[in-house]
C-alpha positions in Angstrom: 0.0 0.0 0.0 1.5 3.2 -0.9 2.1 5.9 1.4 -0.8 9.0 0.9 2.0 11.5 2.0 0.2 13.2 4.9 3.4 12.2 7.2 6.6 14.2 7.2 10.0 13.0 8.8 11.3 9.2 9.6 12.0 9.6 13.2 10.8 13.1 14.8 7.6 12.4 12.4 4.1 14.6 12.0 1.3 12.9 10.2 -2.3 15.5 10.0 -5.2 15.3 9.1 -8.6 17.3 8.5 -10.1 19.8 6.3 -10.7 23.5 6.1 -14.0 22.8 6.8 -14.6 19.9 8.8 -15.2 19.5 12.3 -11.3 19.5 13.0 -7.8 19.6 11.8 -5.2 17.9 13.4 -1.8 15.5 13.8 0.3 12.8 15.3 3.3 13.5 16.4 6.1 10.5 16.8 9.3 10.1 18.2 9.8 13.0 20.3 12.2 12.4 23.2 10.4 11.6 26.4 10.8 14.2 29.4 10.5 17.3 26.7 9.1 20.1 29.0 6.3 21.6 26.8 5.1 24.9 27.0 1.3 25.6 26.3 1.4 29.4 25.9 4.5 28.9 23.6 2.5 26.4 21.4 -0.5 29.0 21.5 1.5 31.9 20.6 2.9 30.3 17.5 -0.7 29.1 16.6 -2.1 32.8 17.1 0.9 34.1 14.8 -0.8 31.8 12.2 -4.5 32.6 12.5 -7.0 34.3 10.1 -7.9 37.6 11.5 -4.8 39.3 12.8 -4.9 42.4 10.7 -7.1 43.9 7.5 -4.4 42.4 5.2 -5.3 39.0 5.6 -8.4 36.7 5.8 -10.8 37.6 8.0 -12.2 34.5 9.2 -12.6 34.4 12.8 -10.9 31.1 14.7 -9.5 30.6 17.7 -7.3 28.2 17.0 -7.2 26.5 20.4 -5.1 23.5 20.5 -6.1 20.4 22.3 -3.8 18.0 23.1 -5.3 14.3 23.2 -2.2 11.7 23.9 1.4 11.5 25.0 2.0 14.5 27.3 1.9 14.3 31.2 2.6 16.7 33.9 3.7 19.2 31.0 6.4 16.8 30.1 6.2 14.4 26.8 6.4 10.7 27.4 7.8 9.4 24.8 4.3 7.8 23.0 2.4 9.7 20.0 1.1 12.9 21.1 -2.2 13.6 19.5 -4.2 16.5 19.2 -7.0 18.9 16.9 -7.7 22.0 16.6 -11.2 22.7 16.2 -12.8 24.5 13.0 -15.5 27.5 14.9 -16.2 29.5 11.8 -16.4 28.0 8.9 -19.1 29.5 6.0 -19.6 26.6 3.4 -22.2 28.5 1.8 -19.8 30.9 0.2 -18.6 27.9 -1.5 -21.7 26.6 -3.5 -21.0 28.4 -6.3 -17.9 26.1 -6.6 -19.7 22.1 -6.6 -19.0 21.8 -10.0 -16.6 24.8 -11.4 -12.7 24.5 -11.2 -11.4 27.8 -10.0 -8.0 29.1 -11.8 -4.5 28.0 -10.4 -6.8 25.7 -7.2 -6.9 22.2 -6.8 -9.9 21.7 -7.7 -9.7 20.1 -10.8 -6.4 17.9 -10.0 -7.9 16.6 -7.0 -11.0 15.9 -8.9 -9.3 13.9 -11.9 -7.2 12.1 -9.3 -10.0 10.2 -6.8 -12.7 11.1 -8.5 -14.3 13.4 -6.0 -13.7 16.6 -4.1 -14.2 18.5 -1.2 -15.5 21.9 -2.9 -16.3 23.8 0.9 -12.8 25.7 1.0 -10.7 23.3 -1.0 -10.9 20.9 1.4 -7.5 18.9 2.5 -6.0 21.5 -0.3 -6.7 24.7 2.2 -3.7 26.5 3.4 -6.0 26.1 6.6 -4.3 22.6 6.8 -1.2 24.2 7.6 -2.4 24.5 11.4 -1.6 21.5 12.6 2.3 21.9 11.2 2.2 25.1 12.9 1.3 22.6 16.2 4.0 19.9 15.2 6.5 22.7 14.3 6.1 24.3 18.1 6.8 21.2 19.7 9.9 20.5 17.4 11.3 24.5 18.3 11.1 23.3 22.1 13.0 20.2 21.2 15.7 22.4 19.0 15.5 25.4 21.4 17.6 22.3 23.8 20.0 22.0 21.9 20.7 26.1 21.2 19.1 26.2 17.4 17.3 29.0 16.7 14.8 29.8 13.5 13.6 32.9 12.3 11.6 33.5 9.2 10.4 37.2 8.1 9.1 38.5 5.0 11.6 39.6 2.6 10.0 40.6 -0.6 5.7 41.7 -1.4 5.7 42.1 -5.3 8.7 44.0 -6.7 9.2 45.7 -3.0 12.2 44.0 -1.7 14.0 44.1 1.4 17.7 44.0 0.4 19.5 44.6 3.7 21.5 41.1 4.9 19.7 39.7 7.5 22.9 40.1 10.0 22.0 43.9 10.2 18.5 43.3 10.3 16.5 43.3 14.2 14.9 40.4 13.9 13.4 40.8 16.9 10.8 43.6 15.3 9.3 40.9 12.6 6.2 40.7 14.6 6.0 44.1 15.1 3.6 44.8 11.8 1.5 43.4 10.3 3.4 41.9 7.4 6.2 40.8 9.3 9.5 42.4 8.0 11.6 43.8 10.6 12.5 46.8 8.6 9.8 49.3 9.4 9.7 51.6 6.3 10.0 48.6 4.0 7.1 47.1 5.6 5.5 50.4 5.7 5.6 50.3 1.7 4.6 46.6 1.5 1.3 47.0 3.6 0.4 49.6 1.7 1.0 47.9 -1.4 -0.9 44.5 -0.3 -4.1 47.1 0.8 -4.2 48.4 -2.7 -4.2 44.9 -3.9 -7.1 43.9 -2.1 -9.1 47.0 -3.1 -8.7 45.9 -6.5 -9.9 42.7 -5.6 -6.6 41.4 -6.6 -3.7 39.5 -4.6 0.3 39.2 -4.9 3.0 37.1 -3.7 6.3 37.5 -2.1 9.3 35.7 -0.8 9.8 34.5 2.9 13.9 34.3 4.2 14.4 32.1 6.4 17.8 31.8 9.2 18.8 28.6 11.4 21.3 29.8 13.9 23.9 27.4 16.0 22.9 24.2 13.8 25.7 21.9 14.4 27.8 20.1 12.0 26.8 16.8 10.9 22.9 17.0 10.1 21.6 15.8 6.8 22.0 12.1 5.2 24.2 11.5 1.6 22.6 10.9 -0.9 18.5 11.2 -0.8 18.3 12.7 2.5 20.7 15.9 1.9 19.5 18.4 4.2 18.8 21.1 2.2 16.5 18.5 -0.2 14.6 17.6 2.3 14.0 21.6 3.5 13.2 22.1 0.0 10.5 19.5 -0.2 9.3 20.6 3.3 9.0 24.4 2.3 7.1 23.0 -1.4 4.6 21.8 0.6 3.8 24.9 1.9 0.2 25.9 -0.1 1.4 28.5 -2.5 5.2 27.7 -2.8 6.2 28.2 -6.1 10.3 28.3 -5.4 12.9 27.3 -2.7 16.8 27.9 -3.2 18.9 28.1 -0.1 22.6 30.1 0.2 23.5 32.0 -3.5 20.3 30.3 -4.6 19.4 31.2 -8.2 22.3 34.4 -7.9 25.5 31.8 -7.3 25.0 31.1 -11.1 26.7 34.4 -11.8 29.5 34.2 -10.0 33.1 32.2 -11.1 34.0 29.3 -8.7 37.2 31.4 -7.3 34.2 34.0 -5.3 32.1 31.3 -4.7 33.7 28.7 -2.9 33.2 29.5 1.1 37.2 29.5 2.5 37.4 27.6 5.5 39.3 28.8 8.6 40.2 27.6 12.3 38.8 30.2 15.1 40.2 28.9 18.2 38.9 24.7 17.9 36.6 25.7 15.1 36.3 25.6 11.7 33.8 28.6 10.1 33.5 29.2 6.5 34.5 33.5 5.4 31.5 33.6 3.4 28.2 31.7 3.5 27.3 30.9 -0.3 26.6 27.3 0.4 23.8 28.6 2.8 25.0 26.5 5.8 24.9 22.7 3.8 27.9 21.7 2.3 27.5 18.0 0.4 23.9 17.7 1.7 25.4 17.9 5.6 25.2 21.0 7.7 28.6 22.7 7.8 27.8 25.0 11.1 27.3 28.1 9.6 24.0 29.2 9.7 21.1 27.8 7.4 19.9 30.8 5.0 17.2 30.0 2.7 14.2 32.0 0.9 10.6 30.1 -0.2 8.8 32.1 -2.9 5.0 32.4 -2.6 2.7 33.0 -5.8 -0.6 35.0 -5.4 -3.2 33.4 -4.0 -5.5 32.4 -6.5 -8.6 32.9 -5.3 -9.6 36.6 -6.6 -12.4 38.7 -6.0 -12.6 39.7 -10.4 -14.5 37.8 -12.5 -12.8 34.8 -14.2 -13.3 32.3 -17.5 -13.1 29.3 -16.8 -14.4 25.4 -16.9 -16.9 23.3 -14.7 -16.9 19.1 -14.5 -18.9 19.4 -17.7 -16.1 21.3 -19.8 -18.2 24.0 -20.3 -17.2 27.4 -19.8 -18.4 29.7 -16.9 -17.7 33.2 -15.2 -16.6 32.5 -11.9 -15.9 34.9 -9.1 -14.1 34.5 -5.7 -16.4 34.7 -3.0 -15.7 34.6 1.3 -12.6 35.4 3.1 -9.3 35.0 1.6 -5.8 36.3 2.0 -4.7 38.9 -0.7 -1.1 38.0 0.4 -0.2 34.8 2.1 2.7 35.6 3.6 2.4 37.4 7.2 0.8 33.9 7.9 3.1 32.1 6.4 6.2 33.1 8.2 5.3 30.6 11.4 4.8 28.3 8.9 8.0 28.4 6.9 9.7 28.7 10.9 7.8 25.3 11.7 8.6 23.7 8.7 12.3 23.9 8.8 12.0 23.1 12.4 10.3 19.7 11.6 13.3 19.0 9.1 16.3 20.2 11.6 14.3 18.5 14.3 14.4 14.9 12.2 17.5 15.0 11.1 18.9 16.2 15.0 18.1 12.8 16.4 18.2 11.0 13.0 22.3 12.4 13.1 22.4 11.1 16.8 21.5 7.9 15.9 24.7 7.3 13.8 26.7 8.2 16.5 28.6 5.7 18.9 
């Protein structure tokens, strides 16, 4: 029987399930450590950085987001067992998705999930709603506790809204302000220009897309497995699965192409008893392995599809229809999406942690 994909890692793993508009969303998570303290207003914090409703640049559909956990904690310590839990769906609106039973909206799901089983969930998109991403918010929480043990840090921020770019390097950036607005980018006039730009959007009835960077600090040397498993593959794959990911590219990315071997190669020398690369082109993974430098990578989100103009296209029947977007939709993904890129890449770092600690002697 082959696997339906709805788990991610081998040994810190996360399988969920749910859909935007059933009775719940949730997850499994297996393998983490027994005696993990875990902290419930750390969990709910990254949840409520996730939510619809934050701010008038993103959806406004009204959830709590409560987590309840179901299995495998006790006395606010983790046993060692599956921890289970759901987050219950309080607002949904399935009527603003009748209009939808039998027309494929433009750049959705819904006509690849209906050619492949044969039937869809049409309330919301279903298991293909970014509202799925809630319970890797949960399993990405638990995993930062597990990483924050160990001194590995993660910070995600928003980077780029349409052609307004933040270009300054993220060493002189303080990322400590990314929650401070509503976008998230921790350079207040920049994100000044890109709220602005996404309000304008959404009078238009229109939406854009953007780029998320993302920074793992003090990740030591070692993680990642040769030759499927390299680390940055497996980010890559994580961050793809992200609703709306369009591009990943991690270090020089896409730029390295431009430069000669001689100025990209990363120099190595000894500080002290340690070895640091002089530049960082490789984005901390070097063979597939993290090198311990830190992990820079960026995840390019399109524009969310769903558009409040009028659109041509087909229903089940192949006939053409006018279709317009109806409800509450982001007209930028991305101020939700930075937890979501953060508890993505802590899922991978927190797999391949004890996955390296298992080769060891």
């Amino acid at each position: 029987m082959p696997s339906m994909s709805n788990t991610i890692g081998k040994i810190f793993s996360l399988t969920t399930f749910g859909e935007s508009h059933g009775v719940a969303l949730g997850g499994v998570i297996d393998g983490c450590p027994t005696g993990l303290e875990i902290d419930l207003d750390f969990i709910q914090s990254e949840l409520d950085r996730r939510r619809p409703g934050q701010s008038n640049i993103v959806s406004q559909r009204k959830e709590g987001d409560k987590v309840e956990f179901l299995s495998g904690i006790f006395e606010g310590k983790t046993t060692g067992t599956p921890i289970g839990f759901i987050i219950k769906n309080e607002n949904q609106k399935s009527q603003d998705y009748d209009h939808l039973i039998d027309a494929y909206r433009p750049s959705h799901a819904d006509y690849t999930y209906d050619v492949k089983y044969g039937i869809r969930d049409y309330k919301g998109g279903g298991r293909a709603s970014a509202r799925a991403t809630v319970s890797s918010v949960v399993g990405g929480a638990i995993a930062k506790l597990l990483l924050k043990k160990h001194g590995i840090k993660i910070s995600a921020y928003t980077s780029q809204v349409g052609d307004i770019k933040l270009l300054k390097d993220y060493h002189t950036l303080d990322l400590s302000k990314t929650d401070s607005n509503a976008v998230r980018c921790p350079d207040e006039l920049i994100a000044d220009t890109m709220i602005k730009k996404i309000e304008q959007v959404r009078k238009d009835g229109d939406t854009i897309g953007g780029v998320i960077s993302c920074i793992a600090q003090n990740v030591p040397v070692g993680l990642g497995e040769p030759v499927f498993d390299k680390l940055h593959a497996n980010l890559g794959k994580a961050m793809l699965g992200i609703n709306a990911v369009k591009g990943f590219e991690i270090g020089s990315g896409f730029e390295g192409v431009k430069m000669n071997g001689s100025k990209h190669n990363d120099v190595f020398y000894k500080d002290g008893k340690t070895i640091h690369t002089k530049t960082n082109n490789s984005g901390g993974v070097q063979g597939g392995i993290s090198n311990g430098e830190d992990i820079f990578f960026r995840v390019a989100f399109k524009p969310v599809a769903t558009i409040m103009q009028e659109q041509s296209t087909v229903n089940s029947k192949g006939e053409t229809v006018k279709l317009m977007g109806k409800g509450r939709h982001d007209p930028c993904v991305l101020p939700r999406a930075v937890p979501i890129v953060e508890a993505m890449c802590a899922l991978v770092l927190a797999d391949h942690l004890l996955r390296h600690r298992a080769t060891r002697i």
